[in-house]
C-alpha positions as CSV (number, residue, x, y, z in Angstrom):
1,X,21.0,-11.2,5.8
2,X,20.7,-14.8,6.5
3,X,17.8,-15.1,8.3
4,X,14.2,-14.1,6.4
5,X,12.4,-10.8,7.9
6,X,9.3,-9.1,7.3
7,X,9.9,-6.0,5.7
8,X,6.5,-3.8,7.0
9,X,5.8,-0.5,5.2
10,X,2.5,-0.5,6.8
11,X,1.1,3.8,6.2
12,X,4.3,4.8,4.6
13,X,4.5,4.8,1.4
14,X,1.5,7.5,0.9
15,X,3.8,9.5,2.2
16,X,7.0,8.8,-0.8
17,X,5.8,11.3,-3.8
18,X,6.7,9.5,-7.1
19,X,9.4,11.8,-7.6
20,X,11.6,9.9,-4.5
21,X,11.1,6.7,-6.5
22,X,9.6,4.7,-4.0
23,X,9.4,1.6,-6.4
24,X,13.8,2.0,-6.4
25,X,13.2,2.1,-1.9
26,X,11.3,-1.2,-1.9
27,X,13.7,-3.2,-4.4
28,X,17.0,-1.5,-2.8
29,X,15.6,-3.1,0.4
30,X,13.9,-6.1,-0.8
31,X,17.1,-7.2,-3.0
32,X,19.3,-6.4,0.5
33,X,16.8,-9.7,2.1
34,X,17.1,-13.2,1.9
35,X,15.2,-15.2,0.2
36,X,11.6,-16.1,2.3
37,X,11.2,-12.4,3.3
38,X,8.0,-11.0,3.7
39,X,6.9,-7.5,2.0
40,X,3.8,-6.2,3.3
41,X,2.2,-2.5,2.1
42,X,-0.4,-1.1,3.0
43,X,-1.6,2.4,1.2
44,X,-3.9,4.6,0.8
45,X,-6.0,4.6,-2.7
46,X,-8.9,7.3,-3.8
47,X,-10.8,4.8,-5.9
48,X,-14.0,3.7,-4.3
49,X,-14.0,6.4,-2.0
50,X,-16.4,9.9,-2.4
51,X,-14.6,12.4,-4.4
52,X,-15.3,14.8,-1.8
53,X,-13.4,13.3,0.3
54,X,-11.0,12.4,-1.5
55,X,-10.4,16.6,-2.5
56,X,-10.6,17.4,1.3
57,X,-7.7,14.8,2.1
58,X,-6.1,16.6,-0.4
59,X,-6.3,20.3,0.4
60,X,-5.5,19.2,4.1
61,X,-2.3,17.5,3.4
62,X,-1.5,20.3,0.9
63,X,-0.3,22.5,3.4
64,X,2.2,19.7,5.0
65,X,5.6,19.1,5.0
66,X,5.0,15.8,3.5
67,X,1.9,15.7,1.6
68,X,-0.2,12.3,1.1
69,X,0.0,10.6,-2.1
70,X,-2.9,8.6,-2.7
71,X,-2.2,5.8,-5.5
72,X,-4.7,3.4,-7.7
73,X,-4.9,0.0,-7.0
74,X,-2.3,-0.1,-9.9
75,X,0.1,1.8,-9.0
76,X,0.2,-0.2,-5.2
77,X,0.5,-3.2,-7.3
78,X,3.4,-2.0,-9.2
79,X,5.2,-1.0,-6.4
80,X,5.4,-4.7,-5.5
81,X,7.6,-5.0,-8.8
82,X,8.6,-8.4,-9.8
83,X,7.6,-10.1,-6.2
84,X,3.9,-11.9,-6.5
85,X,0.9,-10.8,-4.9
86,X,-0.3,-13.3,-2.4
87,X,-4.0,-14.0,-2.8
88,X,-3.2,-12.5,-6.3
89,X,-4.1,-9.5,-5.6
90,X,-4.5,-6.2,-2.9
91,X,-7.5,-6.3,-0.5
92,X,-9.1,-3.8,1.5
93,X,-7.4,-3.4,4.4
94,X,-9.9,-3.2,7.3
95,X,-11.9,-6.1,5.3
96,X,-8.7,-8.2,5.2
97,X,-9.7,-12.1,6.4
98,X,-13.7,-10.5,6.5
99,X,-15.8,-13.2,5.2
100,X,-17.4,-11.7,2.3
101,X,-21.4,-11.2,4.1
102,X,-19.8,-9.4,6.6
103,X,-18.4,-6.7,5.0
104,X,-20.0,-3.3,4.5
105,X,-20.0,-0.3,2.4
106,X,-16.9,1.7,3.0
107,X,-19.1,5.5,2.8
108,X,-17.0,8.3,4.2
109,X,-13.7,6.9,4.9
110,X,-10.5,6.6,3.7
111,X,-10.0,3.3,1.8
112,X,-6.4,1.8,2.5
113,X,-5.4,-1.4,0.8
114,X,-3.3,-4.1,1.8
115,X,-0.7,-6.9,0.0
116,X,2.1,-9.2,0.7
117,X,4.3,-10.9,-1.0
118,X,7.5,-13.4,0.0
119,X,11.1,-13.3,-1.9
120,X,11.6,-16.7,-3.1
């Protein structure tokens, strides 16, 4: 491609277990771009969250064709591989651009973070 794109796995990757390598997906794709592509992820992550909630998510999408993986904060990052953060690191995703007073407790939700990085 000669033109930069914005490569958007916005709710998708939650649903990629480990054992379909999604971090082998995003470099097949992101190495196929040119140079001043965007990557931009957004996943779901259990930390911060109640645990009960996080075991209810889990015995509903148990039952599914394609159950929900829910990653850390780590393991979002890594799937960035050798591209950089911008901002340096994931943010919450619904809090994203929030100034910091603003934003509230995240009780009895799903938490979903959000990143980008660009292919120099």
């Amino acid at each position: 491609m000669a033109e930069p794109v914005a490569v958007l796995m916005i709710a998708l990757l939650h649903f990629i277990p480990d054992s379909a390598k999604p971090h082998e997906i995003i470099t097949e794709i992101m190495d196929a771009v040119s140079a001043g592509s965007m990557l931009a992820i957004t996943h779901i992550t259990y930390e911060d969250i109640e645990s009960e909630l996080v075991e209810r998510i889990k015995q509903m999408s148990s039952g599914s064709h394609v159950p929900l993986v829910m990653r850390s904060t780590q393991e979002i990052t890594d799937l960035f591989g050798a591209l950089p953060l911008a901002e340096g690191k994931l943010v919450d995703a619904v809090r994203w651009g929030v100034p910091e007073e603003e934003k509230t407790v995240n009780r009895g939700r799903i938490r979903a973070l959000f990143g980008y990085s660009e292919k120099k």
